[in-house]
LUMDODREN-477035 format. One record per residue (C-alpha): x, y, z; residue in three letters. Coordinates in steps of 0.1 Angstrom, whole numbers, padded with zeros to 4 digits, always signed. Example, Ala and Ser with C-alpha at 12.3 -4.5 7.8 and 13.67 -1.06 7.14 Angstrom:
% LUMDODREN-477035
+0123-0045+0078ALA+0137-0011+0071SER
***
This chain:
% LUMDODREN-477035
+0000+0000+0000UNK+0028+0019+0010UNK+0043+0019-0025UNK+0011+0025-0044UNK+0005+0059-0022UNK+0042+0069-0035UNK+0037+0060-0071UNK+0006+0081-0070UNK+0015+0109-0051UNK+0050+0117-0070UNK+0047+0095-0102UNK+0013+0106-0117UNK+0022+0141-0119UNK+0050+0134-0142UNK+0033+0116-0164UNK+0001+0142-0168UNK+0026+0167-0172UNK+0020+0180-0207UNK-0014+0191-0196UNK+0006+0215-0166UNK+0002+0248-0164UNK+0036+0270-0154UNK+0036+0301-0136UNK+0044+0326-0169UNK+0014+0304-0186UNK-0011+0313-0163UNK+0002+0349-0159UNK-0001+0351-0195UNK-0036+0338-0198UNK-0049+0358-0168UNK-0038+0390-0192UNK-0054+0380-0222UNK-0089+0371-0197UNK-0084+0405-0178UNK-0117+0428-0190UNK-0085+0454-0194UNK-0070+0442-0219UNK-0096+0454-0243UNK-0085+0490-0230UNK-0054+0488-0257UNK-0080+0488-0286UNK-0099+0518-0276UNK-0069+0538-0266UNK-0056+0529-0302UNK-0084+0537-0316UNK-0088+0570-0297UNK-0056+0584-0309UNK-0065+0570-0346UNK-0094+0595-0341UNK-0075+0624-0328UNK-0050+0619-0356UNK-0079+0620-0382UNK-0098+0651-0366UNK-0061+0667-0367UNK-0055+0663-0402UNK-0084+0676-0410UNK-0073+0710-0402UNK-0054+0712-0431UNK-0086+0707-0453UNK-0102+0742-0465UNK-0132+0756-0443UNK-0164+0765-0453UNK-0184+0792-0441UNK-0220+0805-0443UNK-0231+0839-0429UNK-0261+0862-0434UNK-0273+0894-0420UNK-0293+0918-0423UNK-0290+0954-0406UNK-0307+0987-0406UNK-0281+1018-0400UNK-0286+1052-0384UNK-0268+1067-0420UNK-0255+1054-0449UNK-0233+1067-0470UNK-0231+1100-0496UNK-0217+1123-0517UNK-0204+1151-0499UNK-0211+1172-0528UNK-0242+1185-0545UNK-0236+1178-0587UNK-0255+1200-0607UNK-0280+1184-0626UNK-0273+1151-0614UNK-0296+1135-0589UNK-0282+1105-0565UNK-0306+1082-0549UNK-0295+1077-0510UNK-0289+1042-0502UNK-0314+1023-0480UNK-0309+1025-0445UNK-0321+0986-0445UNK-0289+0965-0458UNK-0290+0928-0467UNK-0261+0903-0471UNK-0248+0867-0477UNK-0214+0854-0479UNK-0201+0822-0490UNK-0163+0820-0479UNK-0136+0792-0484UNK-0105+0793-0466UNK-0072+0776-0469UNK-0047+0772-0437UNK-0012+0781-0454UNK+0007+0779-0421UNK-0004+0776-0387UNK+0024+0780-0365UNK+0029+0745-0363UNK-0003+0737-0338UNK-0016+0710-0362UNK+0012+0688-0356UNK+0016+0700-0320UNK-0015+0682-0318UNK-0010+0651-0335UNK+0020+0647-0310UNK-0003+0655-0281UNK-0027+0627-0297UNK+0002+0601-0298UNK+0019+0607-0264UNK-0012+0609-0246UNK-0020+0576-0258UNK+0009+0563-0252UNK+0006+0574-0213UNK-0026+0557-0210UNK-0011+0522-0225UNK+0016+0525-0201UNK-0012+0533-0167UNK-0027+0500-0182UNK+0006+0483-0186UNK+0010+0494-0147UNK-0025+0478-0139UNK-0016+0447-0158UNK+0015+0442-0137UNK-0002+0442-0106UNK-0022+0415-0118UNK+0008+0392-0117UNK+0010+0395-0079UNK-0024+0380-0078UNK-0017+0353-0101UNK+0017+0343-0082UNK+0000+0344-0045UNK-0031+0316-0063UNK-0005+0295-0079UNK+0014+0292-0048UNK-0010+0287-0025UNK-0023+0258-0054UNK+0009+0243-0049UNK+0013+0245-0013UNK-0023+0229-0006UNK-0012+0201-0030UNK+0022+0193-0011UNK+0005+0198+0023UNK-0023+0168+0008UNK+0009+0144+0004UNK+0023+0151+0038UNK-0012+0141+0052UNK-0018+0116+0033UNK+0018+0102+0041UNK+0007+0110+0077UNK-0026+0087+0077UNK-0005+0058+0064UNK+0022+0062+0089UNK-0011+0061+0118UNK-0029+0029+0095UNK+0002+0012+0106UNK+0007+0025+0141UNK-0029+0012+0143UNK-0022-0020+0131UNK+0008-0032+0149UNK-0009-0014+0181UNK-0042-0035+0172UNK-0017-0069+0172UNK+0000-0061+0205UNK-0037-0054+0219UNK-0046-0090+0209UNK-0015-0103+0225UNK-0019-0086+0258UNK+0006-0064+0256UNK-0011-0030+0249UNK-0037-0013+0268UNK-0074-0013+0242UNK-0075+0028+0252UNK-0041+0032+0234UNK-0061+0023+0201UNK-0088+0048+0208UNK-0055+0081+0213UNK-0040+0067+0181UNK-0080+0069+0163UNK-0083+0105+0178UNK-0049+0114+0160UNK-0062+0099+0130UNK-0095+0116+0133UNK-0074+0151+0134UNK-0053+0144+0103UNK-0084+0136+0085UNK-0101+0167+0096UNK-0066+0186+0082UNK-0074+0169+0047UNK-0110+0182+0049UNK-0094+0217+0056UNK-0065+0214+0034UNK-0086+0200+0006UNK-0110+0229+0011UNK-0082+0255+0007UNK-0070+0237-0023UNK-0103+0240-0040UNK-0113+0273-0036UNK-0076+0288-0044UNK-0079+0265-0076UNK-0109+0280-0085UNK-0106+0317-0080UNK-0070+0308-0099UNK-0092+0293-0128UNK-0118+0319-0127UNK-0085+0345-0133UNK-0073+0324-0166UNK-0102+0320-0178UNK-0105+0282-0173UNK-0103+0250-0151UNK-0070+0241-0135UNK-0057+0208-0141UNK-0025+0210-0131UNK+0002+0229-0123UNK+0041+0228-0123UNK+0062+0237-0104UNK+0087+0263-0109UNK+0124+0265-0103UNK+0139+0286-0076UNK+0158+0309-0096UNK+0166+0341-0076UNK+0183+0360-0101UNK+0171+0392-0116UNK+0174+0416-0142UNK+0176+0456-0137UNK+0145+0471-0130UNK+0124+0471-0160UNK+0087+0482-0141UNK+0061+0497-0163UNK+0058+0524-0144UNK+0089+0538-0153UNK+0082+0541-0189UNK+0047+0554-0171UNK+0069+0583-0157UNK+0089+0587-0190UNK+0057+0590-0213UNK+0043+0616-0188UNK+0074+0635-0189UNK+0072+0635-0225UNK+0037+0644-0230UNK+0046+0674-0211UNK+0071+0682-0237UNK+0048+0679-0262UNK+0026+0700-0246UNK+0052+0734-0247UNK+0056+0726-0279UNK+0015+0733-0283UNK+0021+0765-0263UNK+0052+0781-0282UNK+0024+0773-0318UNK+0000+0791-0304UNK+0019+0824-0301UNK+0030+0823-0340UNK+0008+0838-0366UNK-0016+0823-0388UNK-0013+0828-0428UNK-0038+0814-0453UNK-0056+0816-0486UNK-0093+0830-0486UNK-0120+0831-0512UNK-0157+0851-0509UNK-0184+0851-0529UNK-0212+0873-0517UNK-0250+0886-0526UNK-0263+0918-0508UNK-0276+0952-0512UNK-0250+0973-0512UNK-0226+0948-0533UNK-0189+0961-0534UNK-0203+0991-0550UNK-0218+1010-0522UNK-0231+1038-0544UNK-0252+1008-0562UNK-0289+1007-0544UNK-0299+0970-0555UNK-0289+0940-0550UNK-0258+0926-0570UNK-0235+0897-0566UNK-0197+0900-0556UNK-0163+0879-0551UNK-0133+0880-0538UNK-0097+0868-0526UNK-0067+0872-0511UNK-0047+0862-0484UNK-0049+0863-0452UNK-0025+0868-0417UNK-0036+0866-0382UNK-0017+0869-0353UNK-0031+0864-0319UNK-0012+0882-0297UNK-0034+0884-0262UNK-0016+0844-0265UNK+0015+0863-0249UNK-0004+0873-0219UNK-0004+0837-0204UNK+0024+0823-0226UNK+0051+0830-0196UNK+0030+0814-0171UNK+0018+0782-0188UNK+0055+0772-0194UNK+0064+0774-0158UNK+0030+0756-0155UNK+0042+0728-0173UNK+0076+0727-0163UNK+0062+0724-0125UNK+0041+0692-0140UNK+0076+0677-0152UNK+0095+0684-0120UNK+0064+0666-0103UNK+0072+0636-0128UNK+0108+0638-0115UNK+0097+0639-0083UNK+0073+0610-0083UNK+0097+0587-0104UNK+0127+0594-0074UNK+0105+0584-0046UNK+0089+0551-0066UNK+0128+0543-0074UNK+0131+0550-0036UNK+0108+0529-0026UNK+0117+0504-0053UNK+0152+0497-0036UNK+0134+0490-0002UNK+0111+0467-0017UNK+0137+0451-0031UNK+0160+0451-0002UNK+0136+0436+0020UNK+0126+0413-0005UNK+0164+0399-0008UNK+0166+0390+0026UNK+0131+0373+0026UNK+0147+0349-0001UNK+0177+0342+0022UNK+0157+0333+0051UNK+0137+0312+0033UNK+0168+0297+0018UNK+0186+0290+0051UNK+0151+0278+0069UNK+0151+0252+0041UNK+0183+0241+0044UNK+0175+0229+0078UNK+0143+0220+0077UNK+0167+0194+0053UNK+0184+0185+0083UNK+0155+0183+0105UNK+0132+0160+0085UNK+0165+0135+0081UNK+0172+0134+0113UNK+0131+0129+0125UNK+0131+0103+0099UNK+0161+0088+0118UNK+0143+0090+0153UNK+0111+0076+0137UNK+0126+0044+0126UNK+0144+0038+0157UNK+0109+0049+0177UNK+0097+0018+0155UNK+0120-0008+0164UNK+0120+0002+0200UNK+0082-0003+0201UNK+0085-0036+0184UNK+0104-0046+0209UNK+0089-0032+0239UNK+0113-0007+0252UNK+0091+0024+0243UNK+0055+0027+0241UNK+0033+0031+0208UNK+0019+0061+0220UNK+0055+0072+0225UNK+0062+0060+0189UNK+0031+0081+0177UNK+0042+0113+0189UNK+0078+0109+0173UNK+0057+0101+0140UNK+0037+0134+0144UNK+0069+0156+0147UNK+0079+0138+0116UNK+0047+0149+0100UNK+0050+0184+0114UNK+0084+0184+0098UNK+0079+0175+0069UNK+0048+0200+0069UNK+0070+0229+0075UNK+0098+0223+0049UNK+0067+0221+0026UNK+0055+0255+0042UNK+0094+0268+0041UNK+0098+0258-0003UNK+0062+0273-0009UNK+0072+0308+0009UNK+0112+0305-0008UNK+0099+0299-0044UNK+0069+0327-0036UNK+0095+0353-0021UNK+0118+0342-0050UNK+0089+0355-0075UNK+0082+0378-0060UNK+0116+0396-0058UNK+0115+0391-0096UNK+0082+0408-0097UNK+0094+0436-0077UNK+0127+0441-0100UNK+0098+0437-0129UNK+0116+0405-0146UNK
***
């Protein structure tokens, strides 16, 4: 029985190992099933949109107006021609222009904006990148605790057979007079609690398996698990491309402040209907065009021009400032996370020891109750420390491989 609980327990897994899941597998699948991932589409599509709208200021613009006034005087001759008689204009005027205009330059604000339109998107795909990355903690702290309910189910199920034989050799030395009946019911309480552990541990394993499944988007089958490899790359967060993209979005955006304090040249065309037409001195209504070109210069622009820059310039030093104390706080994190790996490492060494050496003591606990120098009950409690032993270098891997991970995470490997 003994060897059929081992095959099963540490063979089986090998051999349904193509259908394991590895730690990078499920972090990749629980991005492609996170609802934010479809936030990359939209924020592509929103700058597609900007870029279009932007364009388009370089198409020619249309314009309709109409009016129609009544004036206190109109215009005359200042002179009184003999024999000639000049009809005075209506006081009631009437006019509609159709006029077409063509940007020539802008001062650069068109493709200020495009650039606006790119970096801002750019910032938002980073914040999601940020978002994403958290989303790997989650994923690491399931697939652990998968893992560890799994090795915790061999220990106890290890545990029950070591008390099935207890039992029986206890059961035998009953029969021969040479155990007390009560010892058997102490040796079924013990059994009673390590099947009540299963029941929790079982429980545990379930649930984590589930909310890891409802992550990926699909059932667990099974998992592998991952070497203990501590080292890591630079630091590589997204959120330091976050800070960069902000940083250069606020570039951008003095670049849309220095445009809007240049002039504005383009081509215009008019074609008009009225009463007065062109000719003022004309009292009906006549038709009219005309063209040119045009410059503008918006100079009330300068006003604010000096402010907005040290507006923006305070935006980037706030950048600076926020990238400084996550790099800050990045090192502590990292620090601490260091020395979580090498107490792990060194609590796992000896839990190496440990578990030898209670193996050791168990066996000897064995032959000593076979022949009747120590008691079963005795033998029992040597076979729990074994069990609690071996539970805590089980306990002691879990937490080295998790704060291993983790450290990566925190570098941003």
């Amino acid at each position: 029985m003994r060897g059929v609980i081992f095959f099963v327990l540490f063979f089986l897994p090998g051999i349904r190992g193509f259908a394991q899941l590895s730690l990078v597998e499920c972090q990749e699948r629980a991005r492609a099933n996170y609802p934010l991932v479809r936030q990359y589409d939209l924020i592509e599509r929103a700058r597609e949109f900007d870029l279009i709208n932007a364009n388009k200021g370089y198409l020619p613009r249309l314009s309709i107006t109409a009016r129609a006034t009544y004036q206190s005087e109109v215009t005359r001759l200042p002179v009184q021609l003999p024999g000639v008689e000049v009809e005075e204009l209506n006081r009631a005027q009437y006019q509609a222009v159709v006029e077409l205009n063509q940007l020539l330059w802008d001062g650069g604000a068109i493709a200020a904006r495009k650039r606006m339109a790119t970096t801002d998107a750019a910032t938002r795909r980073h914040q999601a990148e940020v978002e994403h990355y958290a989303l790997r903690e989650r994923v690491n702290q399931l697939f652990f605790g998968v893992l560890l309910a799994e090795e915790q189910l061999k220990m106890n199920a290890l545990m029950q057979e070591e008390l099935r034989g207890v039992r029986e050799q206890l059961a035998a030395r009953v029969a021969q007079g040479l155990a007390h009946a009560s010892d058997l019911d102490a040796v079924r309480v013990e059994q009673v609690h390590v099947e009540q552990q299963a029941i929790e541990i079982r429980t545990t394993h379930n649930a984590y398996r589930v909310m890891l499944g409802v992550l990926i988007g699909e059932e667990i089958d099974a998992l592998a698990k991952p070497t203990a490899d501590a080292r890591v790359s630079e630091a590589t967060r997204p959120e330091l491309a976050l800070f960069r993209a902000r940083r250069e979005h606020q570039a951008v955006h003095l670049g849309l402040l220095q445009a809007g304090i240049r002039p504005r040249v383009s081509l215009f065309m008019q074609g008009g209907y009225g009463n007065p037409g062109l000719n003022m001195l004309k009292n009906e209504f006549t038709g009219y065009y005309a063209g040119g070109i045009r410059f503008s210069w918006n100079i009330s622009n300068l006003y604010t021009i000096r402010e907005e820059r040290r507006q923006v310039s305070l935006q980037q030093e706030m950048v600076d400032v926020q990238r400084e104390t996550f790099l800050l706080n990045l090192a502590m994190e990292s620090k601490r996370g260091e020395e979580e790996v090498e107490k792990w490492r060194a609590l796992l060494f000896q839990d190496d020891e440990i578990v030898a050496l209670q193996e050791h003591i168990a066996e000897s606990a064995a032959g000593r109750t076979r022949e009747g120098a120590m008691s079963v009950l005795e033998w029992m409690r040597e076979v729990t420390r074994l069990d609690q032993a071996r539970q805590a270098r089980a306990w002691h891997e879990m937490q080295w491989l998790l704060s291993t991970y983790t450290l990566k995470q925190i570098k941003g490997e």
